[in-house]
Every structure is written in structure tokens, then in C-alpha cells.
N, C-alpha and C positions, 0 to 999 in steps of 0.2 A: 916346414914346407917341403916337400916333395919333390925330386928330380923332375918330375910327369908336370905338376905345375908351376916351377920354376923356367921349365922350358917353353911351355906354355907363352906364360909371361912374356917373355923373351921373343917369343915367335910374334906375338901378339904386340910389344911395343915395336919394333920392325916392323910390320905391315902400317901403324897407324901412322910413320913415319913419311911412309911410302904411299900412301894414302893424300899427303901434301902436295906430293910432286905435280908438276904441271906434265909431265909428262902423261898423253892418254895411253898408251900402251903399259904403262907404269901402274898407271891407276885399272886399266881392265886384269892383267898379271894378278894382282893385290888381291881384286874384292874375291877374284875364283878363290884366291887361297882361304883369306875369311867364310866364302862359303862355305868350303869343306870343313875348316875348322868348328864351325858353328853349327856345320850340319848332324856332328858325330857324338856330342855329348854335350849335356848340359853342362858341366862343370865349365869348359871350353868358352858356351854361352854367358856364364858369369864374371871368366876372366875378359872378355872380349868386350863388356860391357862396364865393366872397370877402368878400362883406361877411353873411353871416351868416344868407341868405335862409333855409337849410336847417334850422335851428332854427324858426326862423321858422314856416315851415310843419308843421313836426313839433308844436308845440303844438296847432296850428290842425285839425288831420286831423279831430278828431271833432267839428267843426262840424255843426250841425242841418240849417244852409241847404244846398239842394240845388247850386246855382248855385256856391257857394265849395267845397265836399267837389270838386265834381268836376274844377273849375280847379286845386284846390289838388293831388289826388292825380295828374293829368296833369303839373301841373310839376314836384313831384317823380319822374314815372315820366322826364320828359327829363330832368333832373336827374342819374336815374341810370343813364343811357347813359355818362357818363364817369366812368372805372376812378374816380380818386381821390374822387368820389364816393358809389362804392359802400361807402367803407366810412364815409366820414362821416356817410352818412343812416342810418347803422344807428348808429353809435357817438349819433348825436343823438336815439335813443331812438326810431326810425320804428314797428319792429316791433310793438310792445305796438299803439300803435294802429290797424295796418292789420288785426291780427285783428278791433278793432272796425268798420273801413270793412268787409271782407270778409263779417263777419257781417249789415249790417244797408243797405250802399249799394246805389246804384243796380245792374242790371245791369252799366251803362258804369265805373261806380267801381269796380265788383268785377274788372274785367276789365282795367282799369288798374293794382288792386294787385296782380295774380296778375304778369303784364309787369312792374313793378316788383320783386317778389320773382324776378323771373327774373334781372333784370339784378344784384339783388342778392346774389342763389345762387351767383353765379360766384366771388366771395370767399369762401377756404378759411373763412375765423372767424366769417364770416355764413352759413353753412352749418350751424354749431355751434349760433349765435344765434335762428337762425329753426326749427330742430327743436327747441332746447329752450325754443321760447318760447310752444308749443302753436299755431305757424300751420298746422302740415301740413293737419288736421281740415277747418278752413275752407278750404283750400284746397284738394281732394279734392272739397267739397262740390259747386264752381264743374263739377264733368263733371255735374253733371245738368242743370243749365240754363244751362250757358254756349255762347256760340258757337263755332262751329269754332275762330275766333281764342284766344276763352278757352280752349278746351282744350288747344290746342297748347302756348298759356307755362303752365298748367298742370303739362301732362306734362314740359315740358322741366325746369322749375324742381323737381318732382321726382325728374326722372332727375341734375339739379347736387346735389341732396340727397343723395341714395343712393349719393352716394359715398363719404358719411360715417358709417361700419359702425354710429354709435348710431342715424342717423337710417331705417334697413332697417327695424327693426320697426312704428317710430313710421308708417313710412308704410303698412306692413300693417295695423294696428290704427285706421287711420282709414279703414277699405274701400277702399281705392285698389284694391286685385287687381279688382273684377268689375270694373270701368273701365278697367284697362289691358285686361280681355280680350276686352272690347266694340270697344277700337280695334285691334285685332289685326287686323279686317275691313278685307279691302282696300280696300271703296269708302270708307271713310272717310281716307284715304292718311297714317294715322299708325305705323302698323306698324313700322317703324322705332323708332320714338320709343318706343314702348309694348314692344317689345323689348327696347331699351336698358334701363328701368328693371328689368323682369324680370329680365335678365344681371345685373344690379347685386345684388338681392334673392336672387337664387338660390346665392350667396357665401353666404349663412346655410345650414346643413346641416334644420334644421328647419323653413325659407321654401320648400326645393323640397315636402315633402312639401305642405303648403299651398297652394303655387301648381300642384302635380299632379292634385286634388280640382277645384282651380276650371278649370282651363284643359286637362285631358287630356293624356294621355302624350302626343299628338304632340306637338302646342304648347309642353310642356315640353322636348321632346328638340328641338326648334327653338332655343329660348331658350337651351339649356343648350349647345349647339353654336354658337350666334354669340356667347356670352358671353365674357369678359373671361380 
């Protein structure tokens, strides 16, 4: 073992400590430092998820304070940049409450759980978890007033969805079509992206007729040609 993760270790079982305290100045102090640590290297990431952090945080999401929701949801968005991660922040019950961060956080906090559900979407079983656990809705929601950044994990996250034949409808029935048809527009350079999901959807024999009304025969004989 290594001085570098020895100390680690050490730094990392102190904050999970301190993480208990009922003190909320204790606990905002804490998550910045977990931020930073989680932000800088993956190793960091591993050791941070080792003693328990990810639970940890997952009780914590629907915190009132602004200052902890937003540390807490950025460290589990770098949290879930690595694979064996993704599927422990879901099996620790993250989902349920990122649809509460999504529906009521900051701008910044919405934008970090939509990125977080992205990195989580890439797991076949949390693809199952997050369609059948009513996040698509809120997360659709994030194309009208999120940033280009937000829109992009967005669309990706449900274009990782839609590959999962329950979650096609789920994503039409939360308006996602007039949003993919709005990025179809090249100056907005998601066309691609916003393509993919349509090829995906258009596998429903009943989704083309719907997606022909909103988007025009060309645009659907576009989609239906780079499709899968």
C-alpha cells in the first residue's frame, strides 16, 4: 500500500465520520472536501466508495441546504464516472431521489443529475430502474430550460434508455418528440443525437405514425434510413 493511498484512506474514513454528525455546517465542510477528492482521480473514487461514502450520500440528496444538495449531487455525478459504481449508486437507492433533486434543484443540481443518470444509463439493469421509476418525465422536463450541456446528457441518457423496448413509450408519453425535433436544427449541432433516439423509437410500429404528424415525412424517412 502506498503512502498516497494510505493517506487517502485515512482522509476518507474521517470525512465518512463526519458525515454522521448532526451538525449541518459539519456536514456542508465534509461533502466540499469529498467533492474535491472525488473530483481529481479515479483512484480517490474507488477508495471513497470502499468505505461506504455512496450510501452515505444517497440518504443525504434531498437535503434543503443549497451548498450540500449541490456538493453532494456533483460527488456522486464523479462517483459515477466509474463502471462498478454505476451500479452501486443505483442499487443504494439514488434513483427515487434524484427525481426529487430534478424536480425542485438548482439549475446546476438538475444538470448534474441528468449527467449522473447518463453515466448511470449505460447499465443494462439501471436502464430497467430509472424508466420504471418515473425519472424519464423530469428529465424531458430539463429541454426547456437547461443548457446546451444539459440538453446533450439529456438526449444521450435517453437515447441509453430507448434501447430498452419498455422504456420507447415511456419516453414519448413524457413529450420528449417536440424536443428531439427542435434539435434536429443544425445550428443547434445535436442532430445526431436527437436522430439516434428517433431510430430507436421508430422500432414501435405505432411511434412512426406519431413521430410522422410531429416531424414530417422527410425527417421521418431520414430517421427511418439511418435507423438501426
Amino acid at each position: 500500500m502506498t503512502n498516497n493511498l494510505f493517506a487517502t484512506e485515512t482522509e476518507v474514513q474521517k470525512l465518512v465520520e463526519q458525515l454522521k454528525n448532526n451538525s449541518l455546517d459539519t456536514k456542508r465542510d465534509t461533502i466540499i472536501e469529498l467533492h474535491l477528492l472525488a473530483k481529481h482521480s479515479m483512484d480517490n473514487r474507488i477508495v471513497i466508495s470502499n468505505f461506504g461514502v455512496i450510501s452515505l450520500l444517497v440518504n443525504l440528496l434531498q437535503s434543503t441546504d443549497t451548498t450540500i444538495q449541490e456538493n453532494y449531487i456533483t460527488t456522486l455525478l464523479n462517483l459515477s464516472i466509474n463502471d462498478n459504481n454505476k451500479t452501486a449508486i443505483a442499487n443504494a437507492g439514488a434513483i427515487e431521489p434524484l427525481i426529487h433533486v430534478l424536480k425542485i434543484g438548482s439549475s446546476e443540481v438538475k444538470e448534474n443529475s441528468a449527467a449522473t443518470l447518463f453515466n448511470l444509463s449505460v447499465i443494462e439493469e439501471n436502464k430497467i430502474k430509472i424508466g420504471r421509476s418515473g425519472l424519464i418525465r423530469p428529465l424531458v422536463d430539463l429541454f426547456e430550460n437547461g443548457s446546451p450541456r444539459g440538453k446533450k446528457d439529456v438526449v444521450t441518457t435517453l437515447f441509453n434508455l430507448s434501447i430498452f423496448h419498455e422504456n420507447k413509450d415511456r419516453i414519448m408519453q413524457a413529450g420528449a418528440m417536440k424536443h428531439l425535433v427542435e434539435l434536429m436544427d443544425l445550428a443547434v449541432r445535436m442532430v445526431d443525437k436527437a436522430v439516434a433516439v428517433l431510430a430507436n423509437l421508430v422500432t414501435i410500429p405505432e411511434e412512426k405514425t406519431t413521430i410522422g404528424h410531429e416531424c414530417g415525412i422527410p425527417i421521418l424517412s431520414e430517421v427511418i434510413k439511418l435507423g438501426p
